[in-house]
C-alpha positions as a printed Julia matrix, in Angstrom:
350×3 Matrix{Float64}:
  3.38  117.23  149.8
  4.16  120.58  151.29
  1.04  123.17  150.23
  2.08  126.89  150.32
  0.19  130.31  149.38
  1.65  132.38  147.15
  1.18  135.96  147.01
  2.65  138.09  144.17
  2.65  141.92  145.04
  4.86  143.19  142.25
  8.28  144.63  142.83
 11.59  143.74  140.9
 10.97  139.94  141.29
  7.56  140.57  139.65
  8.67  142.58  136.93
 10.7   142.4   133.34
 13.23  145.23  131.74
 12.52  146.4   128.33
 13.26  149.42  126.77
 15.84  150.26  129.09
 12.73  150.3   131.46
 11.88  148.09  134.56
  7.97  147.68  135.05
  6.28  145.47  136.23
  5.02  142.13  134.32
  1.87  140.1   134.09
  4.6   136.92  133.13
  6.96  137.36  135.92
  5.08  135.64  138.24
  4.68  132.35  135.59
  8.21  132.97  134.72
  9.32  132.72  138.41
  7.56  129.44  139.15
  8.66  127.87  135.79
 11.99  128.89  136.62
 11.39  127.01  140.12
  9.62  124.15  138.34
 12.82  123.76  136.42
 15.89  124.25  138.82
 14.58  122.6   142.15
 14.53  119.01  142.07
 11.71  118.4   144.21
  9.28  120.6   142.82
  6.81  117.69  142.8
  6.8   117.95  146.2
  5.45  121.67  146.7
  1.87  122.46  145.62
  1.16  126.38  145.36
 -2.05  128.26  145.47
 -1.49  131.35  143.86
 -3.08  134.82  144.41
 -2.5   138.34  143.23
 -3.8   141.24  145.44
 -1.76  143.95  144.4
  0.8   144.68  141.85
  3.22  147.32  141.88
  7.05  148.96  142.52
  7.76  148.8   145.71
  8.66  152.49  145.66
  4.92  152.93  145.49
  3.69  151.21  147.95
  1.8   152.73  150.78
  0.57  151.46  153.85
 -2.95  151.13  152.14
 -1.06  148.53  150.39
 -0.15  146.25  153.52
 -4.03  146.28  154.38
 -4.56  144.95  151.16
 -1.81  142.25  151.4
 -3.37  140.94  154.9
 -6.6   140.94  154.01
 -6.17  138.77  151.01
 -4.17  136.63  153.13
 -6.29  136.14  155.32
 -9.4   135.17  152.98
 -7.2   132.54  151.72
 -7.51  130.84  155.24
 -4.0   130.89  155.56
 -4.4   128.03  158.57
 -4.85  125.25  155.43
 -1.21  125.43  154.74
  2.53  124.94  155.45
  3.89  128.32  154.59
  2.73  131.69  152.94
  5.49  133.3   150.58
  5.02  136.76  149.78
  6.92  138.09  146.84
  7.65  141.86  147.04
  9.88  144.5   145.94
 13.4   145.87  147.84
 13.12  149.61  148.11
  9.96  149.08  151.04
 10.91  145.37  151.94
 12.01  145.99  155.4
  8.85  147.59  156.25
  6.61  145.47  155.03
  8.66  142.94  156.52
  7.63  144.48  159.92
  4.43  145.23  159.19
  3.46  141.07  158.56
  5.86  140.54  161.74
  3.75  142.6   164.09
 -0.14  141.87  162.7
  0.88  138.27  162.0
  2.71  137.68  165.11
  0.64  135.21  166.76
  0.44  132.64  163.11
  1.82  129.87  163.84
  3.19  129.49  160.56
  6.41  130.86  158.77
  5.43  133.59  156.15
  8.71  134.61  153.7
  9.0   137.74  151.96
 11.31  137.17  148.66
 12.57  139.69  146.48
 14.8   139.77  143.8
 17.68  142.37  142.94
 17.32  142.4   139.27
 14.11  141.1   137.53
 14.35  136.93  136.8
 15.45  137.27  133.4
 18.84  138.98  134.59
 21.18  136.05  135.01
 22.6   137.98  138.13
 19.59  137.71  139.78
 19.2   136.37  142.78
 15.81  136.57  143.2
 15.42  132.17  142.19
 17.78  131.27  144.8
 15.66  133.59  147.5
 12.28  132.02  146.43
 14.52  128.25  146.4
 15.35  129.07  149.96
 11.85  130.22  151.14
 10.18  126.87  149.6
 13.05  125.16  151.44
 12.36  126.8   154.91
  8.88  125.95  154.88
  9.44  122.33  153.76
 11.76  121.76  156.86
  9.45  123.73  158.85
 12.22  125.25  160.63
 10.14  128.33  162.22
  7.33  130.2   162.53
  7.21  134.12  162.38
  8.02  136.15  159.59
 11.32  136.33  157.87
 12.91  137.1   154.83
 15.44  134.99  152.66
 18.31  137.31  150.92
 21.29  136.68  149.35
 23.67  139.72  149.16
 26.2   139.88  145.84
 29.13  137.51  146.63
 27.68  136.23  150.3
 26.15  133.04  151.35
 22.19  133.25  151.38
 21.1   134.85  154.54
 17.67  134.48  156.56
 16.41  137.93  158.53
 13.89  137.59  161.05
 11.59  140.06  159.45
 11.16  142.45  162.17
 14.84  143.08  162.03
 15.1   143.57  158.36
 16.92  146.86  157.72
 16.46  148.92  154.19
 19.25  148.18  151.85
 22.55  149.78  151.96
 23.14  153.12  150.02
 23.98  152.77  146.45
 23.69  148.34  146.99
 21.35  146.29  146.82
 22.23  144.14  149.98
 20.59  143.71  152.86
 21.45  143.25  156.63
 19.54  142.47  159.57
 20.03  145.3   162.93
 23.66  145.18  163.62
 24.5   142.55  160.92
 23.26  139.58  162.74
 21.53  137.56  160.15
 19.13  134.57  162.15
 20.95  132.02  159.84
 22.7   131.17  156.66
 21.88  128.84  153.58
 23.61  126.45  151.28
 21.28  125.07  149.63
 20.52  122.42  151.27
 21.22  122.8   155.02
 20.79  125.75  157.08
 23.19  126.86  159.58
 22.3   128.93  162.51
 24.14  131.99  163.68
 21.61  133.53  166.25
 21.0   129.68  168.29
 18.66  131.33  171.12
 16.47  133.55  169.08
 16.31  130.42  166.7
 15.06  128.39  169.28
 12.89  131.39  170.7
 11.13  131.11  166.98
 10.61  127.62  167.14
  8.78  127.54  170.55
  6.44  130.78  169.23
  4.05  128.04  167.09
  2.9   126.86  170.97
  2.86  130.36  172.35
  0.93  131.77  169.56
 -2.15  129.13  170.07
 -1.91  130.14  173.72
 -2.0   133.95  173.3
 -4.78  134.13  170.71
 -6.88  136.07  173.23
 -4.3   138.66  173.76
 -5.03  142.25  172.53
 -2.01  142.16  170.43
 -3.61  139.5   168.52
 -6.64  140.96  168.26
 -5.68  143.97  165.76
 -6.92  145.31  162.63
 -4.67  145.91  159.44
 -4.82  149.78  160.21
 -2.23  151.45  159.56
 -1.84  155.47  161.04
 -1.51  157.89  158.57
 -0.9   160.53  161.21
  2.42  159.42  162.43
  5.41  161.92  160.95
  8.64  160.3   160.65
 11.62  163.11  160.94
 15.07  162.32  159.5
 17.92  164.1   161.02
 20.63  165.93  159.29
 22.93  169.09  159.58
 20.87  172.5   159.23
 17.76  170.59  160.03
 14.98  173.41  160.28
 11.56  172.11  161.87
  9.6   175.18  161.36
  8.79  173.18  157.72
  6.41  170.67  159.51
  3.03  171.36  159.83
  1.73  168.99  162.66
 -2.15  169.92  161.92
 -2.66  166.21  160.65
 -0.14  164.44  162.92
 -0.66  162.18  165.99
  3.09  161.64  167.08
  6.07  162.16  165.66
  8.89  159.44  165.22
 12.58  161.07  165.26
 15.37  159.2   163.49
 18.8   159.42  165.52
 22.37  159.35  164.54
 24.15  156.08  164.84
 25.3   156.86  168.55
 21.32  157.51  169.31
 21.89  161.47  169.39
 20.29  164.6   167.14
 20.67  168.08  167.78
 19.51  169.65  171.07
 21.5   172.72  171.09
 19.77  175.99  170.12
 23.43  177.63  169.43
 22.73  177.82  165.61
 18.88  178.83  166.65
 15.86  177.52  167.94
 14.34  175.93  164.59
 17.16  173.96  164.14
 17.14  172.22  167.75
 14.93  169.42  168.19
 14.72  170.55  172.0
 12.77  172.98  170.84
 10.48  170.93  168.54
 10.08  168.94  171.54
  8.57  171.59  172.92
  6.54  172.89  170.37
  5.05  169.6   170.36
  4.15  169.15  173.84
  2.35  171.85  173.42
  0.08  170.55  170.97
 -0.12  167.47  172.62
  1.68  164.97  170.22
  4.23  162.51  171.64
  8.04  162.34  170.16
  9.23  159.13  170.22
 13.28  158.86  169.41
 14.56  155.62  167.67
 16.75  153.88  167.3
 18.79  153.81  170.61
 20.64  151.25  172.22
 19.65  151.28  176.06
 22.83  151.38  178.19
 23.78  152.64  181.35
 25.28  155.72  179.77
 24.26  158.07  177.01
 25.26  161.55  175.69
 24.37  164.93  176.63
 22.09  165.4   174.2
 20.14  162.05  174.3
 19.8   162.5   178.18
 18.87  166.6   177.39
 15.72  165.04  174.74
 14.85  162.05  176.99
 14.53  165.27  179.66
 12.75  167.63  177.46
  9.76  164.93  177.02
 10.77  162.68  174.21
  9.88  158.64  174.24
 12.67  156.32  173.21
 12.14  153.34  171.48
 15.44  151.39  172.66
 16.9   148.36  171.44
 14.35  148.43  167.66
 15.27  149.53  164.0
 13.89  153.03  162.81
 11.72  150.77  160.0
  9.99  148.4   162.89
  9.66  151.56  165.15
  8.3   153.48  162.51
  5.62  150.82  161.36
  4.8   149.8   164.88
  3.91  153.4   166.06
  1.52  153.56  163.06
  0.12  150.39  163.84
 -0.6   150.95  167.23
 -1.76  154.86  166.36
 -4.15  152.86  164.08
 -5.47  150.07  166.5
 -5.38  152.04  170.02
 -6.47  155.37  171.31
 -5.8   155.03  174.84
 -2.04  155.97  175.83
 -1.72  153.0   178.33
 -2.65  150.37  175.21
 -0.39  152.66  173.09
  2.6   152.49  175.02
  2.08  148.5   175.99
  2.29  147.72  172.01
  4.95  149.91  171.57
  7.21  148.21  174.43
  5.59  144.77  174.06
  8.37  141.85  172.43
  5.59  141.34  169.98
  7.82  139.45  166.81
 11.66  139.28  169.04
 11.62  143.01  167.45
 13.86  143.68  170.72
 17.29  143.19  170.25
């Protein structure tokens, strides 16, 4: 008998359509383990404790919300069990994905986030066969660490190691892990790997973690910095519209090749050399993600990196973004700051 906690949070999975509207539902939760109850054949086998902190879209989740999540978690003594499933909705999923990845990182247990694409009573759905899979993982005890079961539209199911997890695609509902490499695939019944060492650096965590408990890393509160801006770039950018009275750092977004404007030829507010500046003189970091760190880069990274900005190499914009505000809300010293931020603390490194 495999015993798991289940948390409902809301999202898609947790809701029903009616009315041409999608809210969520007090029943989805019953209706997703009677579904369960009725398609896996060794449902006899799992025993769930069931709990309910929050309910809610996705969309509307803030990082109060991931507070609230842990915390309940962590009342239900989360030691007494196999596995923790968390159901949640897509439009945040790879944050709180990372969010659970870094605080939980030294649980040696797996914890699955499982979200569905359409609510359960859709027959496209696929938000059974995730929840199927996540039961499954924990009952072969593959792993610990946090990850998160998916299966895109026409695509074998897929397992992300959570703090990997990108947001889903524009105008799609699928999801990827940070340049498409998935940890492993599902058929349900067998799971294949496609990422053998990280695999096998997940399996060897559950001894690390009960050596490391002492660690400052695993020592953190669920605080999460509200002070942390997150800039997006684009053409025409103009950064005299942030106010930075209320911000601690700022976390720039790059293009694809790890670049953003740092020419002042179209004028100052629209070069993020300039921000840079404007910023050092206030005395709040910039921090650039994501980059990939290789021996060379162009002009305008190496004119940023010059100018005073931080890059984040080698880590999504979602797990850079979450783990700034993490350590913003945990550590006040730069040193502690900067050994979180560059610490491997959930294989977040690629």
């Amino acid at each position: 008998m495999k015993k798991i906690l289940l948390v409902f949070t809301g999202g898609t999975i947790g809701s029903a359509a009616a009315n041409g509207t999608i809210r969520p539902s007090d029943n989805a939760p019953y209706k997703l383990l009677h579904l369960f109850q009725d398609q896996y054949g060794d449902a006899a086998t799992i025993q769930f404790e069931t709990l309910q902190p929050i309910q809610i879209l996705s969309e509307n989740l803030a990082p109060a919300a991931w507070k609230i999540i842990i915390e309940a978690i962590e009342s239900a003594q989360p030691d007494k069990y196999d596995g923790i499933i968390v159901t949640h909705g897509t439009d945040t999923l790879a944050y709180t994905a990372a969010a659970l990845s870094f605080y939980f990182g030294a649980l040696a247990l797996p914890v699955l986030l499982v979200s569905s694409d359409y609510p359960l009573d859709n027959p496209k759905a696929n938000g059974l066969a995730n929840f199927i899979c996540a039961v499954e993982f924990i009952k072969q005890h593959l792993a610990v660490g946090v990850f998160v079961p998916y299966r895109n539209a026409g695509q074998a199911m897929q397992i992300h190691l959570g703090s990997r997890l990108t947001c889903s695609l524009q105008l799609s509902g699928d999801f990827y892990s940070v340049q498409g490499k998935s940890l492993m695939l599902f058929d349900g019944q067998h799971f294949t790997p496609v990422d053998t060492a990280l695999i096998d650096s997940c399996k060897s965590t559950e001894q690390d973690c009960r050596n490391t408990a002492a660690s400052d890393f695993n020592l953190l509160m669920p605080t999460f910095s509200s002070r942390i801006l997150m800039v997006k770039p684009y053409p025409g950018l103009d950064y005299s519209h942030f106010n930075l009275t209320a911000v601690d750092a700022v976390l720039h977004d790059l293009y694809h090749s790890g670049t953003a404007c740092s020419t002042g030829r179209w004028g100052e507010k629209h070069s993020l050399l300039a921000f840079i500046t404007r910023c050092r003189d206030n005395k709040i970091p910039v921090y650039l993600a994501p980059a990939i760190q290789s021996e060379n880069a162009y002009q305008s990274t190496r004119e940023l990196i010059g100018q005073g900005a931080e890059t984040v190499w080698d880590m999504s914009i979602e797990a850079a973004y979450v783990k700034l505000m993490l350590a913003y809300g945990n550590f006040t010293e730069p040193g502690k700051i900067n050994n979180f931020l560059h610490g491997n603390i959930a294989f977040e490194h690629i």
